[in-house]
N, C-alpha and C positions, 0 to 999 in steps of 0.2 A: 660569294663569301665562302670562305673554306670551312669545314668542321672543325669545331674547339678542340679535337686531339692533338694530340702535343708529342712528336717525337722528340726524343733526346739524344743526341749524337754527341761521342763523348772523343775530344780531341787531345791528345798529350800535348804540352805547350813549353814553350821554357823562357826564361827574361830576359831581352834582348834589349841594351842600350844604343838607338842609331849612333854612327859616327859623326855625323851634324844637328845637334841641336841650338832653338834658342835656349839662351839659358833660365834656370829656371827663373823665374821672374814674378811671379806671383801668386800664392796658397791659393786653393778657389776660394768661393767669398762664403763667409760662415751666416750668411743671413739669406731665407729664401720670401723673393716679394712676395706680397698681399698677391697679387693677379696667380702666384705660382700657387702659394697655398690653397686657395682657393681652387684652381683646376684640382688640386690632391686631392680634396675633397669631394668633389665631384667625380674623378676617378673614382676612387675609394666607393662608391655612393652606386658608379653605374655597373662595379664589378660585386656589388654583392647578392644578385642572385646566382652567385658561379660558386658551388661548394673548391670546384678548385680552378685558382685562375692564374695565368700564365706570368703575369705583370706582378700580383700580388701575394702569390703563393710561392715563389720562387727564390730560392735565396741571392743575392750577387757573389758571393763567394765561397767557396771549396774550403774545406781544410788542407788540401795539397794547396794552398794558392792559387788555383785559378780561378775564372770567374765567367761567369753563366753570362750569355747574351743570348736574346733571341733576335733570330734572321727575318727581317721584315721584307728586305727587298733581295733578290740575288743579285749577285755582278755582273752584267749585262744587260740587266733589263732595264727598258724604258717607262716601266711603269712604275709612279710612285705608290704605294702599298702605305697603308694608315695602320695600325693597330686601332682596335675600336676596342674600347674596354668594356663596351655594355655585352657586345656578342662575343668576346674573349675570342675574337679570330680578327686577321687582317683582311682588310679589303684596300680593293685600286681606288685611290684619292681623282686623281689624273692621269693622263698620258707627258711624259716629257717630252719636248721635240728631239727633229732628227740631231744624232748627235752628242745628245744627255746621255746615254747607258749611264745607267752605274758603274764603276771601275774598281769596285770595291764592297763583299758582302756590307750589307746595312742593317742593323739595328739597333736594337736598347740590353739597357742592363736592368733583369731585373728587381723590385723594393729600390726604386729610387724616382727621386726627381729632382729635375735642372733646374735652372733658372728661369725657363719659359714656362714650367710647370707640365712638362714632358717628361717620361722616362727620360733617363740618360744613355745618352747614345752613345751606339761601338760600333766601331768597323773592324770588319774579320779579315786576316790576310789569308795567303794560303790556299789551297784547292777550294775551287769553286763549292760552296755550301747550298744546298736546296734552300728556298724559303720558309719559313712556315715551322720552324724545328728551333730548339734552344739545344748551343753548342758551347764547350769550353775550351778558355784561353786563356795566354796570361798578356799582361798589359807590354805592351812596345815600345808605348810612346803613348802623346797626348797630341791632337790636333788642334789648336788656338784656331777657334771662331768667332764670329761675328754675325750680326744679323738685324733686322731692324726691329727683333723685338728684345736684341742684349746682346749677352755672352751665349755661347750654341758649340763650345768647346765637346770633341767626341774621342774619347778613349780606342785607342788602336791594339785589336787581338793581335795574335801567331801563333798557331799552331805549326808542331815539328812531330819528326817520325816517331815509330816506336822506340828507334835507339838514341831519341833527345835531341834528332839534331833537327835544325829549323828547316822547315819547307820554306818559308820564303823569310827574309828580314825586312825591317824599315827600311829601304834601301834609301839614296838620292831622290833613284829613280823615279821609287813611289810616292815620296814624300812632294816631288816638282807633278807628278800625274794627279793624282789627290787628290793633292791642295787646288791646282788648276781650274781640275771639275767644279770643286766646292765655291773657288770665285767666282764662276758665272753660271753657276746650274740658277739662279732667278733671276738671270739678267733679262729674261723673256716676260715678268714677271712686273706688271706697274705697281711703284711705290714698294717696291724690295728689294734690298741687297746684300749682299755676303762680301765677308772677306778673312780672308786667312792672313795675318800677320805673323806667324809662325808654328814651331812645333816644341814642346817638351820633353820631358821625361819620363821614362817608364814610371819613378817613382812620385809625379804629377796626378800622371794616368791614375795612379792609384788613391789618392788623396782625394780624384775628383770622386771615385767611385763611392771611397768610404764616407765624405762630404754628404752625396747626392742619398748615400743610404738613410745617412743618418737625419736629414731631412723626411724620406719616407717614414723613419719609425717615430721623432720627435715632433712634428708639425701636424700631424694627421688631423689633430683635434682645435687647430689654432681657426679653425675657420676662414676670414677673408682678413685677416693681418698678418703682414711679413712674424717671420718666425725664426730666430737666430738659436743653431744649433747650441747645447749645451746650457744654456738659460731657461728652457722650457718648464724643468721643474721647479725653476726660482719665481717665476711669473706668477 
């Protein structure tokens, strides 16, 4: 398990709409289940002996616009990496078989949760990032996921040079690579499965982001009952 320090590598970013999207098609959902809130809480619970912690103490966004993700896994590696909120470090969950690499940095964003009751996940494009560090981007795009516990949709970074221009973009390319991985990286996996039915918009990306925040800061205290943003003070 690695030490709870926390590098910050700061990356200049700029918004990039792919030239292929689905269209937008649906706001994320302004209600988080019982089972989500409930892990928040627990989260929240197992990170409070940490005066500072990486998931909870973190903002998801910049005043320049970008937005903070932390790197759980690197882009090549076959090993799945957990964030553990009680040691505020990652550790290796599993090994994925031959074949799995990651194709793509992997983490969360952090003050937030999904719908699985997970930080909200981001994938980094761009030069290979060490694991283990929180880096800034701006949103790309949105990757439309599936999974057998829901929705598992994951906000897409980019980072670009210092003169603005993008190292890499949403390409096709990436987007058919991906997405690929993401359909069968649990096919190995009984009683599991993923599917990617498409991809969104930068200005998606961002909704889920603000969504998933906004569930961190309004839900916190709802305990094991779904928790629907913007009502909480009415309750």
């Amino acid at each position: 398990m690695e030490a709870t320090a926390v590098k910050t590598r700061y990356l200049l970013v700029a918004v990039l709409v792919p030239a292929v999207l689905v269209q937008d098609r649906l706001a994320p959902l302004d209600t988080l289940p019982a089972t989500a809130t409930a892990a928040l809480a627990a989260s929240l619970d197992a990170a409070r002996s940490h005066a500072t912690h990486v998931w909870r103490d973190h903002a998801p966004l910049n005043s320049d616009g970008t937005v903070n993700a932390y790197v759980e896994i690197a882009r090549g590696d076959r090993r799945k990496w957990e964030f553990d909120m009680r040691a505020n470090a990652r550790a290796i969950d599993r090994l994925m078989p031959d074949g799995l690499e990651y194709p793509v940095a992997y983490g969360f964003v952090p003050q937030t949760v999904s719908y699985d009751g997970d930080p909200f996940d981001a994938l980094v494009l761009g030069p290979a990032v060490p694991a283990g560090q929180l880096v800034r981007g701006v949103i790309v795009g949105l990757m439309v996921m599936e999974d057998e516990k829901g929705l598992d949709s994951k906000v897409v970074l980019a980072a670009v040079d210092g003169k603005g221009r993008p190292v890499q973009e949403l390409s096709a390319d990436d987007r058919q690579r991906i997405g690929d991985y993401f359909m069968r990286y649990k096919a190995h996996e009984p009683g599991k499965f993923s599917r990617v039915p498409g991809w969104e918009s930068s200005a998606q990306g961002l909704a889920h982001v603000t969504t998933t925040h906004a569930f961190f800061l309004e839900c916190r205290e709802r305990g094991a009952v779904a928790c629907r943003v913007g009502e909480v003070s009415r309750d």
